[in-house]
PQR file with spaces between the fields and no chain letter, atoms N, CA, C, O and H, PARSE charges and radii, in Angstrom:
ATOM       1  N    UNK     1     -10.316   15.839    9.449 -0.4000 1.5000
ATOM       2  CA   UNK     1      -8.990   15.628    8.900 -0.0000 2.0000
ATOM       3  C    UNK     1      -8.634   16.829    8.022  0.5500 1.7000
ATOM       4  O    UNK     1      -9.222   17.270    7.034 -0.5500 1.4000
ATOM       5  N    UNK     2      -7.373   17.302    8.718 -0.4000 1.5000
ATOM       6  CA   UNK     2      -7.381   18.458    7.157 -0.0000 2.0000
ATOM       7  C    UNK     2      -6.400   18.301    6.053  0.5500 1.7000
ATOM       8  O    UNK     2      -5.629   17.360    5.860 -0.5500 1.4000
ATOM       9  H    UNK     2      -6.896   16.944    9.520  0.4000 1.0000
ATOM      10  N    UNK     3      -6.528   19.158    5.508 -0.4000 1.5000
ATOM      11  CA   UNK     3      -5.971   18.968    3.678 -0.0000 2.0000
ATOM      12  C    UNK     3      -5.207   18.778    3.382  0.5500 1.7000
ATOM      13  O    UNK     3      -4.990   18.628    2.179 -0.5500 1.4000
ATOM      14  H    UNK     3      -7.154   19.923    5.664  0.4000 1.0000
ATOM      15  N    UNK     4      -4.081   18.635    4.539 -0.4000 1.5000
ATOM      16  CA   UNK     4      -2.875   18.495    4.250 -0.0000 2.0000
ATOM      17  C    UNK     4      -2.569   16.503    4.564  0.5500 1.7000
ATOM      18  O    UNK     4      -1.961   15.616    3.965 -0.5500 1.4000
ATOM      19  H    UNK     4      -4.257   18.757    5.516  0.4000 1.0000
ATOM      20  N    UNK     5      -3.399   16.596    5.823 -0.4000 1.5000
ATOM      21  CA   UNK     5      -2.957   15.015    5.926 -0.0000 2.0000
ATOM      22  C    UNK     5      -3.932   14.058    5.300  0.5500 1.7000
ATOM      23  O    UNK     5      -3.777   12.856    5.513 -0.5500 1.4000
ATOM      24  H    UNK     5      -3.893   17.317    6.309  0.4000 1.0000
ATOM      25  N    UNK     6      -5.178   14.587    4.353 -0.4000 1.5000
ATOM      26  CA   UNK     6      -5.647   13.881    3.469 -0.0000 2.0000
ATOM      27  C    UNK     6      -4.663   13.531    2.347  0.5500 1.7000
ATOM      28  O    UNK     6      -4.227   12.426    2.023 -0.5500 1.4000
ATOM      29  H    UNK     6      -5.304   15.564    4.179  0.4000 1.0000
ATOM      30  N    UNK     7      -4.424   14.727    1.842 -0.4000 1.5000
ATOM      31  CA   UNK     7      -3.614   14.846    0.917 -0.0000 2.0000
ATOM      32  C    UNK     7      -1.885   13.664    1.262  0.5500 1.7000
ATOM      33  O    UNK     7      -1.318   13.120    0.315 -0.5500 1.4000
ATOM      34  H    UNK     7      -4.778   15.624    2.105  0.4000 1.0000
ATOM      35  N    UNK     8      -1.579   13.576    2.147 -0.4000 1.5000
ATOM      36  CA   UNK     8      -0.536   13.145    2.158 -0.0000 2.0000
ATOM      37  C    UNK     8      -1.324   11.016    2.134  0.5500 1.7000
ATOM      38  O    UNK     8      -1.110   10.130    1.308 -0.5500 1.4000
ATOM      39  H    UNK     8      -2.039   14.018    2.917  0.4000 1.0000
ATOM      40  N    UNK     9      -2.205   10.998    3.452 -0.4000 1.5000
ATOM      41  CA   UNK     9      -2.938    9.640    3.060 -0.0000 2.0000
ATOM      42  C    UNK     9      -3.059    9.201    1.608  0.5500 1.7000
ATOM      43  O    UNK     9      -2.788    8.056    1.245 -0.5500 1.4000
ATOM      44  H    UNK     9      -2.379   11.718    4.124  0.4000 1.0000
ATOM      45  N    UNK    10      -3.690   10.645    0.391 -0.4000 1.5000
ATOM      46  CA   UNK    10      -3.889    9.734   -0.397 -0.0000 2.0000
ATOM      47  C    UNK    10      -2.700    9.446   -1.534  0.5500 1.7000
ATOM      48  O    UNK    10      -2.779    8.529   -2.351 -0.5500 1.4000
ATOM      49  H    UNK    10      -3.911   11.575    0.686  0.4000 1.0000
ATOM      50  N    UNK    11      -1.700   10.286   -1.457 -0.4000 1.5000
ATOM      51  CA   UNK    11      -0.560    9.968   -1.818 -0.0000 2.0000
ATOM      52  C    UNK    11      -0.128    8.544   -1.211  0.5500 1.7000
ATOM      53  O    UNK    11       0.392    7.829   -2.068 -0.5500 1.4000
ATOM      54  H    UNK    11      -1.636   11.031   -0.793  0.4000 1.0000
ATOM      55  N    UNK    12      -0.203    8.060   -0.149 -0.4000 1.5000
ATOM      56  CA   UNK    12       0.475    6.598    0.380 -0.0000 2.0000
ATOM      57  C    UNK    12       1.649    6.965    1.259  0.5500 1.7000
ATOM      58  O    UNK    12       2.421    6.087    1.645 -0.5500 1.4000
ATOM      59  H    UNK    12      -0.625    8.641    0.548  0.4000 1.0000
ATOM      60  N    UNK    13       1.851    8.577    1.677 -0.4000 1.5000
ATOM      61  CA   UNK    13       3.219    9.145    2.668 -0.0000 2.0000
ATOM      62  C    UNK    13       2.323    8.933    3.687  0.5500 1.7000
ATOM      63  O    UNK    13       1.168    9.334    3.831 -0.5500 1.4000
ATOM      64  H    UNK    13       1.224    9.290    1.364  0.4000 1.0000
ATOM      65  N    UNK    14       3.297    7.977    4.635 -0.4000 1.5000
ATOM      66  CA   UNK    14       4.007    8.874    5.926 -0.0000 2.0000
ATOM      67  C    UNK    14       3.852    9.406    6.385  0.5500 1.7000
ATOM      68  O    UNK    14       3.613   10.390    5.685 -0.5500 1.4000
ATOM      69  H    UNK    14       4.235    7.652    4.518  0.4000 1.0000
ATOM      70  N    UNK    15       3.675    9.851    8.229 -0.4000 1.5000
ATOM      71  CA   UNK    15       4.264   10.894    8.476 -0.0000 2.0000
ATOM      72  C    UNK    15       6.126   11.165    8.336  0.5500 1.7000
ATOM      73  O    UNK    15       6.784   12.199    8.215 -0.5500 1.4000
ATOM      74  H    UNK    15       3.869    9.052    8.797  0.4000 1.0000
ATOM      75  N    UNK    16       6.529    9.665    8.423 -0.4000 1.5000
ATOM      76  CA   UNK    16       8.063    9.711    8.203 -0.0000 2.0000
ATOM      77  C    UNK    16       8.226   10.024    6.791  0.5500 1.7000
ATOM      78  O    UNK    16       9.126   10.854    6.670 -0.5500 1.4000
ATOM      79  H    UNK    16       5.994    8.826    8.522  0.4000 1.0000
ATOM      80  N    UNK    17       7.682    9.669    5.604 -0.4000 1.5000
ATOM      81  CA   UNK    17       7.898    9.748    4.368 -0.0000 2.0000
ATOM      82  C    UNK    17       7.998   11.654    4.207  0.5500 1.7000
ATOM      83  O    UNK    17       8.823   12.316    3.578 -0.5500 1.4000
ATOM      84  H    UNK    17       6.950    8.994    5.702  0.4000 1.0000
ATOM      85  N    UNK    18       6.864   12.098    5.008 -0.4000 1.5000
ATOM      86  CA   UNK    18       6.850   13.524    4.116 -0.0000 2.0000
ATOM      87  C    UNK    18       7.538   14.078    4.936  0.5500 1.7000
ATOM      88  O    UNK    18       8.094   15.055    4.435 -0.5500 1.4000
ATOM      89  H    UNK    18       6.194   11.560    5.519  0.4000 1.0000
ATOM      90  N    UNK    19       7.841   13.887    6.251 -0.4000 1.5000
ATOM      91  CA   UNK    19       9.355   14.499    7.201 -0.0000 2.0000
ATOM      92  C    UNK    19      10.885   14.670    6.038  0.5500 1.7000
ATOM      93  O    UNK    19      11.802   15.379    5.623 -0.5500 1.4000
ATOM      94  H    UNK    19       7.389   13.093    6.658  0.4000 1.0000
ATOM      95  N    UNK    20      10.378   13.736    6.014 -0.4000 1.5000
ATOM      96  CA   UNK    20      11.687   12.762    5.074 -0.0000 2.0000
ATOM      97  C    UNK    20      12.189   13.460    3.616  0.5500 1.7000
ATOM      98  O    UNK    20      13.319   13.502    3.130 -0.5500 1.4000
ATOM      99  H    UNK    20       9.634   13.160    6.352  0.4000 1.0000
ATOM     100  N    UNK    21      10.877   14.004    3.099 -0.4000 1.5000
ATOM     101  CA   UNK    21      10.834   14.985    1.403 -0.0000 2.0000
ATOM     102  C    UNK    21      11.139   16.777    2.012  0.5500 1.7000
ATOM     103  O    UNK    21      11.719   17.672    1.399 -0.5500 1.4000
ATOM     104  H    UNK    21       9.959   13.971    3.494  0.4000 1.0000
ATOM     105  N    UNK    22      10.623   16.821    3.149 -0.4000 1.5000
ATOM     106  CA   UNK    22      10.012   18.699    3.376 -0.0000 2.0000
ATOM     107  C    UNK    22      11.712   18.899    3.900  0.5500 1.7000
ATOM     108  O    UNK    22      12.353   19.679    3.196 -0.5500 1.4000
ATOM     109  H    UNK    22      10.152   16.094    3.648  0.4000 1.0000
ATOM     110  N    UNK    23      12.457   18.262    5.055 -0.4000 1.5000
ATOM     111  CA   UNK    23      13.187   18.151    5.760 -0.0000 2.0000
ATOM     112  C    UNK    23      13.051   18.757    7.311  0.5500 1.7000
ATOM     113  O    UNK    23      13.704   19.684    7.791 -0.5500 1.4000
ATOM     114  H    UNK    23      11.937   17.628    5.627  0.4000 1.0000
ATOM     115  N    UNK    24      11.945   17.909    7.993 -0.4000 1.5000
ATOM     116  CA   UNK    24      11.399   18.274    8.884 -0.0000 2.0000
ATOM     117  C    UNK    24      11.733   17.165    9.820  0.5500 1.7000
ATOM     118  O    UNK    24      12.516   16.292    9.444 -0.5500 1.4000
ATOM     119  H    UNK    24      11.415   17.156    7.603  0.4000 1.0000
ATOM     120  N    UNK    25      11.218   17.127   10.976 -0.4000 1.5000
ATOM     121  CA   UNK    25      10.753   15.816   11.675 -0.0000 2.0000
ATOM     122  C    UNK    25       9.492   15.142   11.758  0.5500 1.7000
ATOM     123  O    UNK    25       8.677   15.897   11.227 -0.5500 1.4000
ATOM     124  H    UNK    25      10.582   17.836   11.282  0.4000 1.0000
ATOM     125  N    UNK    26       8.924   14.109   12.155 -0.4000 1.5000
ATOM     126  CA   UNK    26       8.192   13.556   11.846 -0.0000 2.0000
ATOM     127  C    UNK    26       6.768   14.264   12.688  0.5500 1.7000
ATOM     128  O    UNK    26       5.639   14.131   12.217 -0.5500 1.4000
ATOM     129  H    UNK    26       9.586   13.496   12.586  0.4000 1.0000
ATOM     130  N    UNK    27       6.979   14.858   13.708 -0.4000 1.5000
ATOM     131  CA   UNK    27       6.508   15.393   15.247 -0.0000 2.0000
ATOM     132  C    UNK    27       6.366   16.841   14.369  0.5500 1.7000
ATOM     133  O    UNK    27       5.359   17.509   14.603 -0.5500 1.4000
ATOM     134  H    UNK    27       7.896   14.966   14.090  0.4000 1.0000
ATOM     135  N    UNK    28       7.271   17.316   13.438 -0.4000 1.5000
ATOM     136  CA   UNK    28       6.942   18.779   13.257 -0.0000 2.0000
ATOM     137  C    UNK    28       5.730   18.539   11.757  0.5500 1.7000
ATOM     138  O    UNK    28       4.951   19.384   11.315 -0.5500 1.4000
ATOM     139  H    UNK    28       8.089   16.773   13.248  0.4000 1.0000
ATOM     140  N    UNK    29       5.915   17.325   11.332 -0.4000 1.5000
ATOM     141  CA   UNK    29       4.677   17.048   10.319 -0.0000 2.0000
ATOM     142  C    UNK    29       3.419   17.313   11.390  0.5500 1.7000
ATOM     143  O    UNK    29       2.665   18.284   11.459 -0.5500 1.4000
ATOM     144  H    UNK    29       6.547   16.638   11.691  0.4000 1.0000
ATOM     145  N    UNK    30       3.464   16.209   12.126 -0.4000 1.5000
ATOM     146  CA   UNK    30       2.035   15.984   13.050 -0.0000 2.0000
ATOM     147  C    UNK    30       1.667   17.228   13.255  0.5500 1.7000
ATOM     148  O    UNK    30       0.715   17.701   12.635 -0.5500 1.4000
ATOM     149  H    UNK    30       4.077   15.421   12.070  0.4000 1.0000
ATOM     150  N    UNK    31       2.471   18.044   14.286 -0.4000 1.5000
ATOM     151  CA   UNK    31       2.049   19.516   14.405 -0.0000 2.0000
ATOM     152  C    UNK    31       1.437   20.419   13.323  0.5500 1.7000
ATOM     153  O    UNK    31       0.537   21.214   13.596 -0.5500 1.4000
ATOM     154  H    UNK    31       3.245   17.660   14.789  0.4000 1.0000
ATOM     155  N    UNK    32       1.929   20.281   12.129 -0.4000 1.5000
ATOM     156  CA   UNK    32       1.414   21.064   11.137 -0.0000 2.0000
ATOM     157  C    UNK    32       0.323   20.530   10.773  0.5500 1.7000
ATOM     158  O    UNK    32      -0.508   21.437   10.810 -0.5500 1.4000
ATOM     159  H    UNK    32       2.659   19.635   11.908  0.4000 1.0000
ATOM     160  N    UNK    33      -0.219   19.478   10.406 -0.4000 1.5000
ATOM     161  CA   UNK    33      -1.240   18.892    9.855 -0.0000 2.0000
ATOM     162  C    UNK    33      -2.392   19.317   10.969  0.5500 1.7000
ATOM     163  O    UNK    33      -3.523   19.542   10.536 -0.5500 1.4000
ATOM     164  H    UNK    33       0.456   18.741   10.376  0.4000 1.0000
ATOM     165  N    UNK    34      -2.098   19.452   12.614 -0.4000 1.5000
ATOM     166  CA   UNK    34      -2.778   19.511   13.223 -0.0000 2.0000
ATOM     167  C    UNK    34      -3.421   21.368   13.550  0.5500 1.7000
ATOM     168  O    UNK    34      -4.352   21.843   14.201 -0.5500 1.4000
ATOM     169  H    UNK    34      -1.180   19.269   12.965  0.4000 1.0000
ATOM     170  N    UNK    35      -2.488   21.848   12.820 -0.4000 1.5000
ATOM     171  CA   UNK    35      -2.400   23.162   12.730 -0.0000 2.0000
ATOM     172  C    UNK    35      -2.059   23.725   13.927  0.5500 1.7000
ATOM     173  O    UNK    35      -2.724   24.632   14.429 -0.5500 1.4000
ATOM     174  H    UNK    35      -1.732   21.462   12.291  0.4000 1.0000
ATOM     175  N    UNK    36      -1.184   23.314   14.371 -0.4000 1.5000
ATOM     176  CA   UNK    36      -0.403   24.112   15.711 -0.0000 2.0000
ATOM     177  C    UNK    36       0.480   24.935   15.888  0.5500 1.7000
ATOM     178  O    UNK    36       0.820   25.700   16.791 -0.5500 1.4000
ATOM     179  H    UNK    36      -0.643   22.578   13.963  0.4000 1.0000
ATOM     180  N    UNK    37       1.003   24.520   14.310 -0.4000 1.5000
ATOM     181  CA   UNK    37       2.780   24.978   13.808 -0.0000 2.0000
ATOM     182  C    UNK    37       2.588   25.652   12.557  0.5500 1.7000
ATOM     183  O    UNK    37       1.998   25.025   11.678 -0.5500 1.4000
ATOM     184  H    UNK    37       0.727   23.899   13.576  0.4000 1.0000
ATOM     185  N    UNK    38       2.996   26.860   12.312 -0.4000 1.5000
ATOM     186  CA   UNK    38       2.938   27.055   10.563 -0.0000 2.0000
ATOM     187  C    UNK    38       4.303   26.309   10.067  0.5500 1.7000
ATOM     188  O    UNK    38       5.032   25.538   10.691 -0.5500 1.4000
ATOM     189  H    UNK    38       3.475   27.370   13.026  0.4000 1.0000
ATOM     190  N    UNK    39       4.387   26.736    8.902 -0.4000 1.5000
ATOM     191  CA   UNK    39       6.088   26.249    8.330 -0.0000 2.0000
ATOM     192  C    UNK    39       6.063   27.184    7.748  0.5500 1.7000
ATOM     193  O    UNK    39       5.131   27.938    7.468 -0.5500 1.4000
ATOM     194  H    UNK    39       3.795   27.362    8.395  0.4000 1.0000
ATOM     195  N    UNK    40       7.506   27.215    7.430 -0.4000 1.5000
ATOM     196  CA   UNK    40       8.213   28.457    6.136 -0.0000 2.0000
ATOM     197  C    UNK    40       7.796   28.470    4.921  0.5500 1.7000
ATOM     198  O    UNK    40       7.245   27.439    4.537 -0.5500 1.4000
ATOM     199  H    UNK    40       8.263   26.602    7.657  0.4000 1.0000
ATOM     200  N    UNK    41       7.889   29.317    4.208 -0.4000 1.5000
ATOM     201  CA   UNK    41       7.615   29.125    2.633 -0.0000 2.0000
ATOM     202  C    UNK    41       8.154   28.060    2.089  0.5500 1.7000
ATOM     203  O    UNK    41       7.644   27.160    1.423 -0.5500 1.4000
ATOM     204  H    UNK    41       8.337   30.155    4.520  0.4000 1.0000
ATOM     205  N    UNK    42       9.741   28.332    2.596 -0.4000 1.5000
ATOM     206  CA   UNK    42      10.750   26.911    1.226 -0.0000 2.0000
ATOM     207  C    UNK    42      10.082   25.822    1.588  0.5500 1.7000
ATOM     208  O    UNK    42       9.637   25.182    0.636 -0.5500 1.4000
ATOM     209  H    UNK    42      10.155   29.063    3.137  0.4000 1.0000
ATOM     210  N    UNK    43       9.740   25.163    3.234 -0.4000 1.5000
ATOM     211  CA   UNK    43       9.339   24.340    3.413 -0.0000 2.0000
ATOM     212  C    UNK    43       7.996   23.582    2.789  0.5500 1.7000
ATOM     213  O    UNK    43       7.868   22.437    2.356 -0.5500 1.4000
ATOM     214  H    UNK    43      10.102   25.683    4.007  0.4000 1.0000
ATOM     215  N    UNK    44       6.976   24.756    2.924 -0.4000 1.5000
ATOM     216  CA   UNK    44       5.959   24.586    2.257 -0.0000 2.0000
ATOM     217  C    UNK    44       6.094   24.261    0.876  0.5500 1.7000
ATOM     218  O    UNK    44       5.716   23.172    0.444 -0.5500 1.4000
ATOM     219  H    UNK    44       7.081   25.687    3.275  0.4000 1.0000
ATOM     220  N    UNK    45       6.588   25.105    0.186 -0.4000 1.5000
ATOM     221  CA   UNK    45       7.115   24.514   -1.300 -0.0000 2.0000
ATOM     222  C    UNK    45       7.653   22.899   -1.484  0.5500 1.7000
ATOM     223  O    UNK    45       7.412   22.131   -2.416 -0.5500 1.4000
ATOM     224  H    UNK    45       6.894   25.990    0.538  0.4000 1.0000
ATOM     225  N    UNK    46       8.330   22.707   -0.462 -0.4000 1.5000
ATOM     226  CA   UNK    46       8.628   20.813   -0.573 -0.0000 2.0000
ATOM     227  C    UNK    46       7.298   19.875   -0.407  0.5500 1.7000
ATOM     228  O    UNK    46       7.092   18.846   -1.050 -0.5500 1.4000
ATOM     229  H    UNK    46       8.525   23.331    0.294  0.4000 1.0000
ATOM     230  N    UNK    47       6.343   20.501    0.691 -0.4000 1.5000
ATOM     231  CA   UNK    47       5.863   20.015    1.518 -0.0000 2.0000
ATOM     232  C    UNK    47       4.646   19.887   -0.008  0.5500 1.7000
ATOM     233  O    UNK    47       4.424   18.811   -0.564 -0.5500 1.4000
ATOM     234  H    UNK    47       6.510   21.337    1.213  0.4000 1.0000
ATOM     235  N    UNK    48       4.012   21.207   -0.436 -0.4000 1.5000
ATOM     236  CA   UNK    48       3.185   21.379   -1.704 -0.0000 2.0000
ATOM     237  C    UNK    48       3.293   20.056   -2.475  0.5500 1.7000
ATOM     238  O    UNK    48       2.472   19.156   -2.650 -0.5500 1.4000
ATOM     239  H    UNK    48       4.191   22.081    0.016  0.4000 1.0000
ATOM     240  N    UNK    49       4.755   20.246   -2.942 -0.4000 1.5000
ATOM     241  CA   UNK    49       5.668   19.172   -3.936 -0.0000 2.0000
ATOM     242  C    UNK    49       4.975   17.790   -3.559  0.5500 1.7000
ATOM     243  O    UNK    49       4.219   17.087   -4.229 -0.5500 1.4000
ATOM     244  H    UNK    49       5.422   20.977   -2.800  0.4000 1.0000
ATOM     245  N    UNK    50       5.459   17.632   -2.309 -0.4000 1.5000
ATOM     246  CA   UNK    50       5.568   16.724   -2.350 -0.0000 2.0000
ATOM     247  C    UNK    50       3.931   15.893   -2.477  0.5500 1.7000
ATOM     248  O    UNK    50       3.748   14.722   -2.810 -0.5500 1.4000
ATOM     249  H    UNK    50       6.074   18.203   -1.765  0.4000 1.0000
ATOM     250  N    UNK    51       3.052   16.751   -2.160 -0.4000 1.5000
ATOM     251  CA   UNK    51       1.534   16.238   -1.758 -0.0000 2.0000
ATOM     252  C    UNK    51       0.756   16.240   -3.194  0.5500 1.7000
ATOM     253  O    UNK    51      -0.108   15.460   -3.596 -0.5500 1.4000
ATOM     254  H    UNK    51       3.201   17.702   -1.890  0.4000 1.0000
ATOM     255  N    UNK    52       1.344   17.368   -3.835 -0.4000 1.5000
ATOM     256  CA   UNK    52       0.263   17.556   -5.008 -0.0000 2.0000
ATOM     257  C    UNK    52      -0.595   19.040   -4.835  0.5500 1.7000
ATOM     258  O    UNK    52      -1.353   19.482   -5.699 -0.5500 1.4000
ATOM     259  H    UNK    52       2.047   18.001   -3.509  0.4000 1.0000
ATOM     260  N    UNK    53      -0.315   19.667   -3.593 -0.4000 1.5000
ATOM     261  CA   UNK    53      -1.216   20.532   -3.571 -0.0000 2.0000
ATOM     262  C    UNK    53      -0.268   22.141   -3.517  0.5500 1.7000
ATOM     263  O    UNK    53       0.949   22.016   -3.657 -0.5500 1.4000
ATOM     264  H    UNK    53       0.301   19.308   -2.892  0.4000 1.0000
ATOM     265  N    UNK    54      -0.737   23.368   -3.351 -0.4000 1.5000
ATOM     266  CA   UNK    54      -0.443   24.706   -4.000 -0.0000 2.0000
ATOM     267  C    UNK    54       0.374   24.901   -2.312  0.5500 1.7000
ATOM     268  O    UNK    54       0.213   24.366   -1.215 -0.5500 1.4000
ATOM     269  H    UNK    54      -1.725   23.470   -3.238  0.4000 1.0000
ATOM     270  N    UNK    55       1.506   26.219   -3.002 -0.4000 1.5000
ATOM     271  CA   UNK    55       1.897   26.510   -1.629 -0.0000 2.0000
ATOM     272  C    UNK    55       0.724   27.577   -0.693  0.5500 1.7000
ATOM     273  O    UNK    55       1.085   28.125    0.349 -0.5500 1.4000
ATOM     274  H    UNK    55       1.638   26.653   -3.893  0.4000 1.0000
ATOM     275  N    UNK    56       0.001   27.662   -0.984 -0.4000 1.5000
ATOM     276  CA   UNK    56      -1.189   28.569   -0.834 -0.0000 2.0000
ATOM     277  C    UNK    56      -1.586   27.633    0.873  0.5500 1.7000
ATOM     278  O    UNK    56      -1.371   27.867    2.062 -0.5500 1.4000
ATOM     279  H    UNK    56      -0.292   27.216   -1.830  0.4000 1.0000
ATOM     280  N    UNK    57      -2.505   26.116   -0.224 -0.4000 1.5000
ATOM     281  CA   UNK    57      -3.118   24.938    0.618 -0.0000 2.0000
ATOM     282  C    UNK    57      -2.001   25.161    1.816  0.5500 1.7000
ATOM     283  O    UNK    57      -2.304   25.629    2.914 -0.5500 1.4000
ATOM     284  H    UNK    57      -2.680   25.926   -1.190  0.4000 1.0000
ATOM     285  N    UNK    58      -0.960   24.846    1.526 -0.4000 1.5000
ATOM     286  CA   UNK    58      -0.016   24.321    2.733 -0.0000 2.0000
ATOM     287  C    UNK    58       0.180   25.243    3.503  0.5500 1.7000
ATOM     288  O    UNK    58       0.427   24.921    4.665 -0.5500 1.4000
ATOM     289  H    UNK    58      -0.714   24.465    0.635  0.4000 1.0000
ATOM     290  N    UNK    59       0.150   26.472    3.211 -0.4000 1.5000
ATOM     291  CA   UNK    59       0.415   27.571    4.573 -0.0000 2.0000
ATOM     292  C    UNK    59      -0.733   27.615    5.174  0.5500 1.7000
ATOM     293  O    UNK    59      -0.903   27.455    6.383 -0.5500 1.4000
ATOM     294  H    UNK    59      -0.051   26.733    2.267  0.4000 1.0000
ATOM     295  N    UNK    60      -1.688   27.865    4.240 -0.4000 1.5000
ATOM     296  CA   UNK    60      -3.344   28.936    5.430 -0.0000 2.0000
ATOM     297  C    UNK    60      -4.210   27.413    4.738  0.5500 1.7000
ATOM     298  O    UNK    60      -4.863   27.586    3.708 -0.5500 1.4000
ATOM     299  H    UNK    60      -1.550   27.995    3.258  0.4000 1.0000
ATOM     300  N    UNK    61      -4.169   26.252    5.246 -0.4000 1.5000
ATOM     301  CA   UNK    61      -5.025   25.195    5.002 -0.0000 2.0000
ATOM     302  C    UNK    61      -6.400   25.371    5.708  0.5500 1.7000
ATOM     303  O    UNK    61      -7.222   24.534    5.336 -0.5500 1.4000
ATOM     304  H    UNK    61      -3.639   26.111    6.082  0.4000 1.0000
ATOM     305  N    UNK    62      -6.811   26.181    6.558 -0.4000 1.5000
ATOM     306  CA   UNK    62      -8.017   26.609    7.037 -0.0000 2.0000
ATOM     307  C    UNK    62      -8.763   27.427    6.167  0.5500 1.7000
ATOM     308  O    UNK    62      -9.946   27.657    6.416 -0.5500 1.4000
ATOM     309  H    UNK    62      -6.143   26.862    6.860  0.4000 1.0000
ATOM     310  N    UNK    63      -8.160   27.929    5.094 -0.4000 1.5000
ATOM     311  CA   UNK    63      -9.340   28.734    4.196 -0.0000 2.0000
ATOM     312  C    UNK    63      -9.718   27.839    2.954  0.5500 1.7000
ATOM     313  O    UNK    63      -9.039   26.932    2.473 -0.5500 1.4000
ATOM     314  H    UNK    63      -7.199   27.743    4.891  0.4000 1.0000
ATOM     315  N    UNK    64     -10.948   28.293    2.542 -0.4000 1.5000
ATOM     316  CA   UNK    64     -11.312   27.739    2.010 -0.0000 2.0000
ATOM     317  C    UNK    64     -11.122   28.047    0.626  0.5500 1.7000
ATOM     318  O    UNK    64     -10.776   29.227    0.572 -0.5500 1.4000
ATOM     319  H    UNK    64     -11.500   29.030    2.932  0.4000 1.0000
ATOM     320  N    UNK    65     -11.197   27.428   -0.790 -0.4000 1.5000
ATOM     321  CA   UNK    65     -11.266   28.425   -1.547 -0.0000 2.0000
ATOM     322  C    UNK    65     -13.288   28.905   -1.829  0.5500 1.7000
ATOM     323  O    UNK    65     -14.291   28.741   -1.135 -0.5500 1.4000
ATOM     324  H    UNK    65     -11.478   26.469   -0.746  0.4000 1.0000
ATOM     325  N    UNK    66     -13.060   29.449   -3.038 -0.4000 1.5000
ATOM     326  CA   UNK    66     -14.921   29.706   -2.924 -0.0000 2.0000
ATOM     327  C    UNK    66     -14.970   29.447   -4.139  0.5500 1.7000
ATOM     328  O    UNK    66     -16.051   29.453   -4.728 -0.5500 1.4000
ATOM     329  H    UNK    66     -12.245   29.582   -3.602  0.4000 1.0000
């Protein structure tokens, strides 16, 4: 599972809920979480917002920090 759709589970969102905050669709959440799709910065910035986590996490969620 990655960090983004933990992060949204443990918030209690949605995939409709965080479509719903970023202004995405629900299908372009799935994609991202699944890492298929990047998103934009502004987006990411909602998307951050909305989860709790850095716009950093939300773009390159495959790195790690150390």
């Amino acid at each position: 599972m990655t960090e983004i759709k933990k992060a949204r589970k443990l918030k209690g969102l949605t995939v409709y809920d965080l479509a719903k905050s970023v202004g995405v669709t629900p299908g372009s959440i799935s994609r991202i979480e699944r890492g298929l799709v990047g998103i934009s910065p502004a987006k990411a910035k909602k998307m951050a917002e909305a989860l709790g986590l850095s716009v950093e996490q939300v773009l390159f969620p495959e790195e790690k920090a150390a």
